[in-house]
N, CA, C and O atoms as a GROMACS GRO file, in nm:
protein
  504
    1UNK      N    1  16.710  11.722  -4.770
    1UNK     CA    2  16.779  11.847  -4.796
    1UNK      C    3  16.872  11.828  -4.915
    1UNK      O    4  16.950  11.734  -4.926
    2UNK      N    5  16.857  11.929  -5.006
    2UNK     CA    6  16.956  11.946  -5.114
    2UNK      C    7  17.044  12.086  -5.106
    2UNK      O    8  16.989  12.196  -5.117
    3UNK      N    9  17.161  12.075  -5.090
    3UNK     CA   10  17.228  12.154  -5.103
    3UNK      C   11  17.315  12.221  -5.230
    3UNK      O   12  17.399  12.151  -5.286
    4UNK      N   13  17.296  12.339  -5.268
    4UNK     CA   14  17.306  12.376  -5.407
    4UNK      C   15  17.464  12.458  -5.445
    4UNK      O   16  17.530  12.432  -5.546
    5UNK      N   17  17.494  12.533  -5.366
    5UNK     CA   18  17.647  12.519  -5.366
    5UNK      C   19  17.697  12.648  -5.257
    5UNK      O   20  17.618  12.739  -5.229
    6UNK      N   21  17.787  12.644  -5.221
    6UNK     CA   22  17.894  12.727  -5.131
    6UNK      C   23  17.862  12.870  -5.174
    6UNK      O   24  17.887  12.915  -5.285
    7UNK      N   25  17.799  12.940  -5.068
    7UNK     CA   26  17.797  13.082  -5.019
    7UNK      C   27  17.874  13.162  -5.049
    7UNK      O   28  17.876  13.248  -5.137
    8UNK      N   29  17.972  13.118  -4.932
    8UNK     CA   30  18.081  13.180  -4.891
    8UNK      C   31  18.183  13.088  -4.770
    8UNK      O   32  18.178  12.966  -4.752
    9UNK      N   33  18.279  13.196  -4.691
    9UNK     CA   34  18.345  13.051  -4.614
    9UNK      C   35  18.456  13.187  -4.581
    9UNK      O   36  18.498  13.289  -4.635
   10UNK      N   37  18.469  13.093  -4.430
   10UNK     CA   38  18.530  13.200  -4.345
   10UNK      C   39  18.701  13.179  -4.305
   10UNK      O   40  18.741  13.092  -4.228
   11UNK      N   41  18.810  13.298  -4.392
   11UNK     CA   42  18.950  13.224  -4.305
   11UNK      C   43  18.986  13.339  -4.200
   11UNK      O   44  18.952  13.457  -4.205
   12UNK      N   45  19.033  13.298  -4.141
   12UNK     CA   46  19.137  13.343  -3.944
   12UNK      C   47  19.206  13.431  -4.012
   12UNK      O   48  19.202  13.390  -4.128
   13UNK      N   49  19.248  13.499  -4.009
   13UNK     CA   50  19.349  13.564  -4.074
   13UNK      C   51  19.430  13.721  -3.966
   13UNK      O   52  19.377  13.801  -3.889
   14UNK      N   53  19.597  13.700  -4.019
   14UNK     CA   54  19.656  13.738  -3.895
   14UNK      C   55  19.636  13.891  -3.926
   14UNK      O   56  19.597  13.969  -3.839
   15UNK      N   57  19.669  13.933  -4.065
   15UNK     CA   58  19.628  14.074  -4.118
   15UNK      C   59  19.515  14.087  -4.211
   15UNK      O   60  19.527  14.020  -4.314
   16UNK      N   61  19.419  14.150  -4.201
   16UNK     CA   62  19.289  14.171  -4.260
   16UNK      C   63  19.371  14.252  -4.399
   16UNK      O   64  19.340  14.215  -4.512
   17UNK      N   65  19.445  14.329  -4.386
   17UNK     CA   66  19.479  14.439  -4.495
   17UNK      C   67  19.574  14.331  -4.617
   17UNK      O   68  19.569  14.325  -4.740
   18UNK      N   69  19.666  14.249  -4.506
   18UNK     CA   70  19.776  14.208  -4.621
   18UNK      C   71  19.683  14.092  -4.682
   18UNK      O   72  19.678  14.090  -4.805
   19UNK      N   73  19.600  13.985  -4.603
   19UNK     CA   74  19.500  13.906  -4.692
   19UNK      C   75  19.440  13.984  -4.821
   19UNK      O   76  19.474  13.962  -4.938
   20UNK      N   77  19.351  14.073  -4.779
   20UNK     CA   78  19.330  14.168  -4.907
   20UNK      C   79  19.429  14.176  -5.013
   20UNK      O   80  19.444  14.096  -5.106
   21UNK      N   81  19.461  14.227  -5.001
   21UNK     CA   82  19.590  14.290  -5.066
   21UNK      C   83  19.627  14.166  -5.181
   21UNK      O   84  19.628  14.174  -5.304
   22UNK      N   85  19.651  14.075  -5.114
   22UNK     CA   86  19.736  13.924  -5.174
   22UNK      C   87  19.595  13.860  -5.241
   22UNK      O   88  19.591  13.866  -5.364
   23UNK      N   89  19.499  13.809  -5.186
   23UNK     CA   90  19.380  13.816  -5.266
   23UNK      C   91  19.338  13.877  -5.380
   23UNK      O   92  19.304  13.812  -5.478
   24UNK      N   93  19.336  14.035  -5.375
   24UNK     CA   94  19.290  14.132  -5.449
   24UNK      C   95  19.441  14.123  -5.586
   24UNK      O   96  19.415  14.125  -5.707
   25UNK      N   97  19.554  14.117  -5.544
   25UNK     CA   98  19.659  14.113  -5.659
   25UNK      C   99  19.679  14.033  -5.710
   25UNK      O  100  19.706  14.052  -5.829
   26UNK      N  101  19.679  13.912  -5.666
   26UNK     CA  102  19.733  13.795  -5.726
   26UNK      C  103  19.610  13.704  -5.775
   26UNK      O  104  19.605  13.702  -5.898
   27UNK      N  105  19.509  13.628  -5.711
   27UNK     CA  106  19.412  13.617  -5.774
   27UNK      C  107  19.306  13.681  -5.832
   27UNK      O  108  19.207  13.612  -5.856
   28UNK      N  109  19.303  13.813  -5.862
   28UNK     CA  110  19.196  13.884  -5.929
   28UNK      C  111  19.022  13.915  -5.798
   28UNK      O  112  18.907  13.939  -5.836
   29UNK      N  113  19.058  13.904  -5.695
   29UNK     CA  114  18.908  13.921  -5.649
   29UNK      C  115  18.899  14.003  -5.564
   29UNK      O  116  18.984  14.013  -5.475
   30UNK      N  117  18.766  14.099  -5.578
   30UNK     CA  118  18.706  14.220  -5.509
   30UNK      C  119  18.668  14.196  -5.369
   30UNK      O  120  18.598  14.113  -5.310
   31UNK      N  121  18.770  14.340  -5.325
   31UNK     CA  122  18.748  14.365  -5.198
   31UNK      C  123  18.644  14.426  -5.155
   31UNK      O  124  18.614  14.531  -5.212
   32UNK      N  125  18.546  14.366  -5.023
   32UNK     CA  126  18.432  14.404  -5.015
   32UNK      C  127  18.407  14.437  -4.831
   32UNK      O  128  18.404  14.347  -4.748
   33UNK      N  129  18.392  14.593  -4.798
   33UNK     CA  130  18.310  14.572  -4.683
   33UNK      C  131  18.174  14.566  -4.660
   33UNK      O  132  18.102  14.610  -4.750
   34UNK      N  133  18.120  14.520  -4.557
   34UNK     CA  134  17.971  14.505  -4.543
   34UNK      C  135  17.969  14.488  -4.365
   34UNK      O  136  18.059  14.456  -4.288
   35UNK      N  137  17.846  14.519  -4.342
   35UNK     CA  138  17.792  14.504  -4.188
   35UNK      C  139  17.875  14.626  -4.159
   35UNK      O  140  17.926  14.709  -4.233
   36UNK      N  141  17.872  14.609  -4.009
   36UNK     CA  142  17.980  14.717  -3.900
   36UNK      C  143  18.092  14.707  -3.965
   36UNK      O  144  18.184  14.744  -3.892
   37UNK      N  145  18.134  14.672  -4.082
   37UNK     CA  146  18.282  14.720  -4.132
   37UNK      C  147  18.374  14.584  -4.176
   37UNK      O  148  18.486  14.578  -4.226
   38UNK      N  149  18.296  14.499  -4.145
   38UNK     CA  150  18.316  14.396  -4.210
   38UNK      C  151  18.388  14.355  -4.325
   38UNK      O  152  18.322  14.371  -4.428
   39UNK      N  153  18.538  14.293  -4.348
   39UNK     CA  154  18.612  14.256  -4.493
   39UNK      C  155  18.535  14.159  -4.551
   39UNK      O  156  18.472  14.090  -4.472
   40UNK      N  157  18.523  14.133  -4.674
   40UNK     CA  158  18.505  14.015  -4.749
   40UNK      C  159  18.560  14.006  -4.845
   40UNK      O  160  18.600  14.120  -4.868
   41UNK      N  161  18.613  13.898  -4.977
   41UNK     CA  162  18.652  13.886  -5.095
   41UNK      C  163  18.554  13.841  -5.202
   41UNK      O  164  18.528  13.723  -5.223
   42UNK      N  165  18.513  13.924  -5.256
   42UNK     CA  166  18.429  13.823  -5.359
   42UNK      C  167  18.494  13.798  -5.489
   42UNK      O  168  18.585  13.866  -5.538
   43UNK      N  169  18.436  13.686  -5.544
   43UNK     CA  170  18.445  13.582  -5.632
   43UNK      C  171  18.317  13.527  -5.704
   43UNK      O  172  18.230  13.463  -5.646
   44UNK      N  173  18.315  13.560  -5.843
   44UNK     CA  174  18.200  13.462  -5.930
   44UNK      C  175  18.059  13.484  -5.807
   44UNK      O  176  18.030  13.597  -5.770
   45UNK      N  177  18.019  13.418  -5.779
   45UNK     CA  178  17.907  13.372  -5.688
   45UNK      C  179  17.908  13.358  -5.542
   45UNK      O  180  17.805  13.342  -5.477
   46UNK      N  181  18.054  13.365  -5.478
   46UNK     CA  182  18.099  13.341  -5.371
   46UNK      C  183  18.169  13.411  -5.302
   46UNK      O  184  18.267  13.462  -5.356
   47UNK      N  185  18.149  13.430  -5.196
   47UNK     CA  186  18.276  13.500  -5.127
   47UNK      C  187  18.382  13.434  -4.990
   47UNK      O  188  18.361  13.328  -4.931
   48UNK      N  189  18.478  13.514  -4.969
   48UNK     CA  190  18.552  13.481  -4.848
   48UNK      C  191  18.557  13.563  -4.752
   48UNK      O  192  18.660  13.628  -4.740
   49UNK      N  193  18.443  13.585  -4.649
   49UNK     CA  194  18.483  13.634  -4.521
   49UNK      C  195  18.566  13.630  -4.444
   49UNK      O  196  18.603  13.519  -4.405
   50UNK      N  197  18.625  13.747  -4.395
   50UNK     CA  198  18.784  13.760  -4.347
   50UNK      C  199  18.776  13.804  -4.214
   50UNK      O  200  18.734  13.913  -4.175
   51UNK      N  201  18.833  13.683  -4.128
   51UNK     CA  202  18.840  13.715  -3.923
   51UNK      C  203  18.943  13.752  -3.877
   51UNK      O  204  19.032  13.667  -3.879
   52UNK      N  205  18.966  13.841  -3.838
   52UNK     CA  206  19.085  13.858  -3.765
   52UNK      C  207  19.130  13.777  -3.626
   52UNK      O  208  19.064  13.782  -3.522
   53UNK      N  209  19.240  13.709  -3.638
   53UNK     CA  210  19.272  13.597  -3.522
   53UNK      C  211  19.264  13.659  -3.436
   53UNK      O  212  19.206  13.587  -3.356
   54UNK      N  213  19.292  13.807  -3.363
   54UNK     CA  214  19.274  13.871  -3.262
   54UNK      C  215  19.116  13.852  -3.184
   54UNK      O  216  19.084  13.852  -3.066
   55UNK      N  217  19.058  13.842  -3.280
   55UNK     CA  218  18.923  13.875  -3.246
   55UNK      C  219  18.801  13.815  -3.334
   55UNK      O  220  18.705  13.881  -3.374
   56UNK      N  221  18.828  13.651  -3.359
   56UNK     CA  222  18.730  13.594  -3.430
   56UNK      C  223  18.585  13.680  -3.392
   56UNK      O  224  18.564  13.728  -3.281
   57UNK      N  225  18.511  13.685  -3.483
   57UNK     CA  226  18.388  13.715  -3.490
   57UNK      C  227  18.293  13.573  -3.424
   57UNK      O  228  18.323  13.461  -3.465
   58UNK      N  229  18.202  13.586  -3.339
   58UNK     CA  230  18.125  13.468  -3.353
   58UNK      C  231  17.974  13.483  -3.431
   58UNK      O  232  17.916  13.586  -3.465
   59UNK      N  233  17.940  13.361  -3.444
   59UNK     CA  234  17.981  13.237  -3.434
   59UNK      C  235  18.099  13.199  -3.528
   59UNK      O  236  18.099  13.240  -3.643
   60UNK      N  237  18.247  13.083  -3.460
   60UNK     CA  238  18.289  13.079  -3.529
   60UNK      C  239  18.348  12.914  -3.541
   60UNK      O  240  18.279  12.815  -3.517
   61UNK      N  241  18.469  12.912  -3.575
   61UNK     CA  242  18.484  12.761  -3.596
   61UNK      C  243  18.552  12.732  -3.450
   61UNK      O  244  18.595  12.820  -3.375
   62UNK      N  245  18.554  12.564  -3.419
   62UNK     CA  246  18.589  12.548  -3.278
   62UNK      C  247  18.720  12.609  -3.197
   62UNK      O  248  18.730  12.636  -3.078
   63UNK      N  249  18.854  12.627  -3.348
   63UNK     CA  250  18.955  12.638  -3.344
   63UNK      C  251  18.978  12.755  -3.410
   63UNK      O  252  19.092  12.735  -3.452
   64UNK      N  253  18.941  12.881  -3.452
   64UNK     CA  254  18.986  12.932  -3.511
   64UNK      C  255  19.128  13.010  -3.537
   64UNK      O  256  19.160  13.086  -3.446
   65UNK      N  257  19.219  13.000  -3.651
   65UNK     CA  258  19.307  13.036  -3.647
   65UNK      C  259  19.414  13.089  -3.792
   65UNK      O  260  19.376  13.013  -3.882
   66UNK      N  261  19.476  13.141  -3.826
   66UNK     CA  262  19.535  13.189  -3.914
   66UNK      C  263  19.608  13.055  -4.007
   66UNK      O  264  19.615  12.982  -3.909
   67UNK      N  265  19.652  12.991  -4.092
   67UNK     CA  266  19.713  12.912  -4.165
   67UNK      C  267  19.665  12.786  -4.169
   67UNK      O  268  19.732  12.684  -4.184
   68UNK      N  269  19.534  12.793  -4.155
   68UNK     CA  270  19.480  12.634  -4.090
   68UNK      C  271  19.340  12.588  -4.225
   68UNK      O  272  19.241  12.517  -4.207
   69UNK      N  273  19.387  12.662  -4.356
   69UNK     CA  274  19.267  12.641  -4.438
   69UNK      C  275  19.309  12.543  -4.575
   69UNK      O  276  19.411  12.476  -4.558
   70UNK      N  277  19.260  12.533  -4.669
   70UNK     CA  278  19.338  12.450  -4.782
   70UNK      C  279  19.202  12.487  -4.893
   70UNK      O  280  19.094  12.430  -4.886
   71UNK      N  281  19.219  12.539  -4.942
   71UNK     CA  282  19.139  12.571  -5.043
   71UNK      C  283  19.176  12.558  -5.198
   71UNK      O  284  19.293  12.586  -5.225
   72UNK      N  285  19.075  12.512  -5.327
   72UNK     CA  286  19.081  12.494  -5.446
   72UNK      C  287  18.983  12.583  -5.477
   72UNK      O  288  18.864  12.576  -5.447
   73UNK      N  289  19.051  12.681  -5.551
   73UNK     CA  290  19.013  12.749  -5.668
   73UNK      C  291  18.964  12.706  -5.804
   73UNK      O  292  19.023  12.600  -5.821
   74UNK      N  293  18.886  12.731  -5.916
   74UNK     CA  294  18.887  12.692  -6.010
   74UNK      C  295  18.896  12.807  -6.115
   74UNK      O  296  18.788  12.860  -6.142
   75UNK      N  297  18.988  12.845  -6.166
   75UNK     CA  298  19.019  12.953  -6.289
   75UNK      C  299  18.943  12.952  -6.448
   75UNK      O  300  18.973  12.870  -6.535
   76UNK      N  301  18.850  13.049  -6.465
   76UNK     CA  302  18.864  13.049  -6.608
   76UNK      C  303  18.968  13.090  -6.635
   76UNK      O  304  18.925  13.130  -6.744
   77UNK      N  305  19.098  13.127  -6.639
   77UNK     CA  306  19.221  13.170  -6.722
   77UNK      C  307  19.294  12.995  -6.752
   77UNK      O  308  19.270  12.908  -6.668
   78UNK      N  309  19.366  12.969  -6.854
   78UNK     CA  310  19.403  12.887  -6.877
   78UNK      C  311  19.543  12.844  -6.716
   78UNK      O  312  19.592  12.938  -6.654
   79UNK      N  313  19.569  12.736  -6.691
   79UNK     CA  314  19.674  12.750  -6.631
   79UNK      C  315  19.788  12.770  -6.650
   79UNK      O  316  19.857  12.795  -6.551
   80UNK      N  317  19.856  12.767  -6.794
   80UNK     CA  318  19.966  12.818  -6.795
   80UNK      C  319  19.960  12.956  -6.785
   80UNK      O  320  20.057  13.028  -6.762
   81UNK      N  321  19.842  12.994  -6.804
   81UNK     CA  322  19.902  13.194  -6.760
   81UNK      C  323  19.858  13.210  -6.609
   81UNK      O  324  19.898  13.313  -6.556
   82UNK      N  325  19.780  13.122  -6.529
   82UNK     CA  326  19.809  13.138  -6.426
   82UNK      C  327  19.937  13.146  -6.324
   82UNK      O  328  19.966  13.228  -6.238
   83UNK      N  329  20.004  13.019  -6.370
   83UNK     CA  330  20.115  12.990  -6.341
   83UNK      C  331  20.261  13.104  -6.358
   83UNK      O  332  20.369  13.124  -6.303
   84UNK      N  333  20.176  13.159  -6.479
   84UNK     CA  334  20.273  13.317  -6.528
   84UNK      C  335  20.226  13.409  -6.441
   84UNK      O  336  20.307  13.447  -6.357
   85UNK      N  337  20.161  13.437  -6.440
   85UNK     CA  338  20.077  13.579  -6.338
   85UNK      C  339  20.136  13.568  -6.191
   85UNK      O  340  20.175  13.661  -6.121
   86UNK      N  341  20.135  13.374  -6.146
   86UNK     CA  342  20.184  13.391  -6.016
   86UNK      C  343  20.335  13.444  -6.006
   86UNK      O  344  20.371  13.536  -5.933
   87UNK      N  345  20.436  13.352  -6.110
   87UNK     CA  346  20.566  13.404  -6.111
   87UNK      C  347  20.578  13.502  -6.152
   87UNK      O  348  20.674  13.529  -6.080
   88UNK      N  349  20.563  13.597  -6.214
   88UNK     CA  350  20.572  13.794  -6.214
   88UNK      C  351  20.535  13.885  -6.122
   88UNK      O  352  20.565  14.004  -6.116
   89UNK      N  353  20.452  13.802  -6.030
   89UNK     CA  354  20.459  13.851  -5.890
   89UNK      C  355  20.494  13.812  -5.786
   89UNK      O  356  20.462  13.861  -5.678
   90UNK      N  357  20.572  13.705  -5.804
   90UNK     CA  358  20.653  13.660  -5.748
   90UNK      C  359  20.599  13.566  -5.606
   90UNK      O  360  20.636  13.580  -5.489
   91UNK      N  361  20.510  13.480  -5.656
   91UNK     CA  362  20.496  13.415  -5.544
   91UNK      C  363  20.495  13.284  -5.584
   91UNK      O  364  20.435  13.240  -5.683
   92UNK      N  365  20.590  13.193  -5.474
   92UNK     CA  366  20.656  13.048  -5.513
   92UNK      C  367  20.510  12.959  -5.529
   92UNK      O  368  20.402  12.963  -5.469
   93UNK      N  369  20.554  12.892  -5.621
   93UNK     CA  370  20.454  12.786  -5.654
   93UNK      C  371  20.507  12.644  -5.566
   93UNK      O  372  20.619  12.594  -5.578
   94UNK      N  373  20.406  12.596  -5.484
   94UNK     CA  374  20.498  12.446  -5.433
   94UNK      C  375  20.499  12.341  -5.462
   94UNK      O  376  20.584  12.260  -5.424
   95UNK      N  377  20.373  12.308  -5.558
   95UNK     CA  378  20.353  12.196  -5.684
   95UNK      C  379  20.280  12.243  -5.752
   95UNK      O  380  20.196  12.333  -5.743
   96UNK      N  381  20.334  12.139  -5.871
   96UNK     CA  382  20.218  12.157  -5.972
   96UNK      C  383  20.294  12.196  -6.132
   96UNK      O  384  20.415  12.186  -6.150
   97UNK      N  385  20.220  12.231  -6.211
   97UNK     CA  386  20.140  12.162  -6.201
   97UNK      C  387  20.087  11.977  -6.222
   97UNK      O  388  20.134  11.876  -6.274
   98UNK      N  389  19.954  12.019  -6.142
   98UNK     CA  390  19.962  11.797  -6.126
   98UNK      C  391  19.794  11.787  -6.166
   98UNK      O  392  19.711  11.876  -6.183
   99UNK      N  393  19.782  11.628  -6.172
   99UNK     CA  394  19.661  11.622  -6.178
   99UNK      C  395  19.563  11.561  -6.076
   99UNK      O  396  19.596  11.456  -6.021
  100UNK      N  397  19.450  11.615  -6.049
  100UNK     CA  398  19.390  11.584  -5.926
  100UNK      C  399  19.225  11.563  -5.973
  100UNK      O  400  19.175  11.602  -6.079
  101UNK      N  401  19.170  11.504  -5.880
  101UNK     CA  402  19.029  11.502  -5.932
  101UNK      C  403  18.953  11.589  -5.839
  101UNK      O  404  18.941  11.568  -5.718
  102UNK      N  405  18.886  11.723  -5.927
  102UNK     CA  406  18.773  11.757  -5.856
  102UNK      C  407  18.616  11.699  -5.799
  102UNK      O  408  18.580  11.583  -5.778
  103UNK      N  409  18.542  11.828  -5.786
  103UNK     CA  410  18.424  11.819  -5.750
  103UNK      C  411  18.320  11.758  -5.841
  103UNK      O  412  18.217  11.696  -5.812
  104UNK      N  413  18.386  11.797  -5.987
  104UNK     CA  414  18.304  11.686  -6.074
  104UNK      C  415  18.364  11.646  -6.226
  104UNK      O  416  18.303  11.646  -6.333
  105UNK      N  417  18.530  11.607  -6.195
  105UNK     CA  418  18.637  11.556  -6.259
  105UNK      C  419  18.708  11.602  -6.244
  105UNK      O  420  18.724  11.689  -6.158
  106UNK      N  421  18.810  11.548  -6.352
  106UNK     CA  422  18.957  11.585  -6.280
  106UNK      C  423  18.969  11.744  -6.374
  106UNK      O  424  18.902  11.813  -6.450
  107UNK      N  425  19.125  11.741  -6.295
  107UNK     CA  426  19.155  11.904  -6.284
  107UNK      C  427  19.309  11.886  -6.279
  107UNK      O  428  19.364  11.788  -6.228
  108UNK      N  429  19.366  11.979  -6.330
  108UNK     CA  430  19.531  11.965  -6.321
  108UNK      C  431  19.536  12.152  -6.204
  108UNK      O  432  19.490  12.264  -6.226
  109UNK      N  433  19.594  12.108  -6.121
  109UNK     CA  434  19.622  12.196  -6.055
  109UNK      C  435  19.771  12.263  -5.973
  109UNK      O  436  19.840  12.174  -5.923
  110UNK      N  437  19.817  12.381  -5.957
  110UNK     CA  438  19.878  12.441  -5.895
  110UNK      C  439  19.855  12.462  -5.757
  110UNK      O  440  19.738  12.473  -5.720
  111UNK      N  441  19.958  12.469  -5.665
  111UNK     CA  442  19.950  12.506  -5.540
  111UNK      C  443  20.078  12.603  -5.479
  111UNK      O  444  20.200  12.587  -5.490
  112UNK      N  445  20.013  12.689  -5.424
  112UNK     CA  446  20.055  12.833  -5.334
  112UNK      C  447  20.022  12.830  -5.210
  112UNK      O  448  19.942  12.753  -5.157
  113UNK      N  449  20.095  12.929  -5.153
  113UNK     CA  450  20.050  12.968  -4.999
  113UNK      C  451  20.005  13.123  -4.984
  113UNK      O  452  20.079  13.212  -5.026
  114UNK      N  453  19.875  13.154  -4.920
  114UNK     CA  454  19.862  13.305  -4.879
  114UNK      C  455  19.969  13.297  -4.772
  114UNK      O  456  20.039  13.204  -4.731
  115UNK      N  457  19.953  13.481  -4.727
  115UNK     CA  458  19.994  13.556  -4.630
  115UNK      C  459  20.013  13.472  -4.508
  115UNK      O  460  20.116  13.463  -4.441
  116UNK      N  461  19.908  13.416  -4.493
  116UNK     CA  462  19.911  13.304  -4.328
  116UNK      C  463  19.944  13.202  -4.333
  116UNK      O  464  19.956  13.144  -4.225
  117UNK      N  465  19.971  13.139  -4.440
  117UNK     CA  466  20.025  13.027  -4.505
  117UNK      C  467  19.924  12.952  -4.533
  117UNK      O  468  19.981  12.854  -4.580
  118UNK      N  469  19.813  12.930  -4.536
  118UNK     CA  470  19.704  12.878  -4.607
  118UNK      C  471  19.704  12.860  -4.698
  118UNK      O  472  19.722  12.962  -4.764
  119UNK      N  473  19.682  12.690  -4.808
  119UNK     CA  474  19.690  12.620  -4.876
  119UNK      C  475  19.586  12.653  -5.031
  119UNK      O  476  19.482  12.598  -5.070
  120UNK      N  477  19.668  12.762  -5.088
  120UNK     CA  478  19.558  12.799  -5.197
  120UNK      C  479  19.608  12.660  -5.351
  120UNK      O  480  19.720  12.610  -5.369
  121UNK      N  481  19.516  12.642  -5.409
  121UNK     CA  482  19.520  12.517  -5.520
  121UNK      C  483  19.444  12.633  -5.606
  121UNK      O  484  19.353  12.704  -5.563
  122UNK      N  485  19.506  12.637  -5.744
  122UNK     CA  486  19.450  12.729  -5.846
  122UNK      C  487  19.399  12.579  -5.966
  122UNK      O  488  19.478  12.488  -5.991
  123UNK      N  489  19.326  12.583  -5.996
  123UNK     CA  490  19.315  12.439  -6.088
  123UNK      C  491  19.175  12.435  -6.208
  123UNK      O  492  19.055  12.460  -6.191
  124UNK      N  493  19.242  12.396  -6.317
  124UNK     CA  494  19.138  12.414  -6.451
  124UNK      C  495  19.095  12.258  -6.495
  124UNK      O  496  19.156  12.153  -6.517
  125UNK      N  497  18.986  12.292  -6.496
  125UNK     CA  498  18.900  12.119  -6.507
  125UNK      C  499  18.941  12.094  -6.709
  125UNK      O  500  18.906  12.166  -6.803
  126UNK      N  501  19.038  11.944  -6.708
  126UNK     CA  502  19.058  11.909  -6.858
  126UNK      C  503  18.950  11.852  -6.905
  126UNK      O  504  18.945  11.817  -7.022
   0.00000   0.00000   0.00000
């Protein structure tokens, strides 16, 4: 088996509307329903399906739950205007930026928290 890259990927989330919302403003990505009414976020090639902790959808993860994700982004915008975009809307940055190695080199990256406190990394491969 060869696996060719990430779908999509599912977070817990305590408000379906304010995830949106913080998704859709601050990182740039389209809000999408589908199925019986279904949220999603899309991105480039990928999306983020959105569960409400009340009522995970199954099948789901063993634990599902709101603030329990850690995710890296990768930006075409340079990072210093990322880093601007986040502070004009005012959401604290908690490192960064630093350098880290990605999926297929390194990357200097920023880190934030969504709505549920979930571990967003914004980061541009040098």
């Amino acid at each position: 088996m060869k696996i060719d890259r990430l779908d999509h990927l599912v977070l817990t989330v305590a408000d379906i509307d304010a995830s949106i919302g913080f998704y859709v403003d601050v990182l740039g990505m389209e809000a999408q329903t589908f199925g019986a009414g279904r949220r999603a976020l899309a991105f480039g090639r990928q999306k983020i399906n959105l569960h409400p902790a009340a009522a995970p959808l199954k099948p789901h993860a063993a634990q599902p739950g709101p603030g329990t994700a850690d995710l890296c982004l990768i930006a075409a915008t340079p990072l210093a205007e990322v880093i601007a975009e986040l502070q004009a809307k005012g959401v604290a940055i908690e490192e960064g930026p630093v350098p880290r190695t990605g999926a297929t080199g390194p990357i200097q990256s920023v880190y934030f928290r969504d709505p549920d406190g979930n571990l967003i990394e914004v980061a541009n491969y040098v």
